[in-house]
C-alpha distance (Angstrom), angle and dihedral (degrees) to the residues before:
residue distance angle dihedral
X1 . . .
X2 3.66 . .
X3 4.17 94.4 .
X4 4.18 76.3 60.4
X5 3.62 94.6 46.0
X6 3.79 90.7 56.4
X7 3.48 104.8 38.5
X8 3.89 84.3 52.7
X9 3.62 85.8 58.9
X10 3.74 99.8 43.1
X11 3.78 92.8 48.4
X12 4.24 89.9 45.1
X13 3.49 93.3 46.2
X14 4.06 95.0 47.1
X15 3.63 92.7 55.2
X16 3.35 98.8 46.1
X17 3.98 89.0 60.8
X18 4.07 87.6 46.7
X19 3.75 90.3 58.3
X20 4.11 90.2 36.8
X21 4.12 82.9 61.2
X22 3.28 109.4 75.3
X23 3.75 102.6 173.2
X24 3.99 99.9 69.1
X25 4.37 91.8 162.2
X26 3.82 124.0 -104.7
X27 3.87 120.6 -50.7
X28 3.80 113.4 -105.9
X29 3.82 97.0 -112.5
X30 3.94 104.0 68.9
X31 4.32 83.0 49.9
X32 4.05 90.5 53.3
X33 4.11 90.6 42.9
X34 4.08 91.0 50.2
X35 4.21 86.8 44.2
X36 4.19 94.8 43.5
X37 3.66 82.8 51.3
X38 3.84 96.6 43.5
X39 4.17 85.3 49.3
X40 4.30 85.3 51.5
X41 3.51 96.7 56.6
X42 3.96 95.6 42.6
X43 4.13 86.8 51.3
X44 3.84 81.0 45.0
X45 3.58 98.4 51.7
X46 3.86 101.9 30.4
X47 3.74 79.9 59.4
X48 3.58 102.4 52.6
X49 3.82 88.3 47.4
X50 3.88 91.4 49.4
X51 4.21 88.5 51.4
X52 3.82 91.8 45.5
X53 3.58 94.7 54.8
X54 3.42 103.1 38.8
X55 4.38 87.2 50.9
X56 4.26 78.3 45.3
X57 4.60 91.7 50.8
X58 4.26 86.9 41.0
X59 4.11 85.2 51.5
X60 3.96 86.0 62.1
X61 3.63 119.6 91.7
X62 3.23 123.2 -126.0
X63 4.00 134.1 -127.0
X64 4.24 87.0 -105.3
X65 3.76 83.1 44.9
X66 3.75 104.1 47.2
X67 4.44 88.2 76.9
């Protein structure tokens, strides 16, 4: 009875402090959201760069093309 007693206690007196502390940190999904979008824009621009410079190396003559 008195291993009941005290875990009673323990467990009573633990959430009491959880709901004391108010400031628990930021839930996970607003962190993934800001990285997905992060990831986007990096395809987006890695992308862009990759079309530019491959329209940029096509520009270049070639040897055959020089004459």
């Amino acid at each position: 009875m008195h291993l009941i007693a005290y875990l009673h206690v323990a467990l009573t007196t633990r959430l009491a402090e959880l709901r004391r502390d108010g400031e628990r940190g930021d839930s996970p999904v607003p962190t993934a959201v800001i990285i997905f979008g992060l990831v986007a824009v990096a395809i987006a621009v890695t992308g862009f760069a990759l079309t530019k410079a491959s329209d940029w190396m096509e520009a270049i003559p070639g040897p055959d093309e020089a004459e």
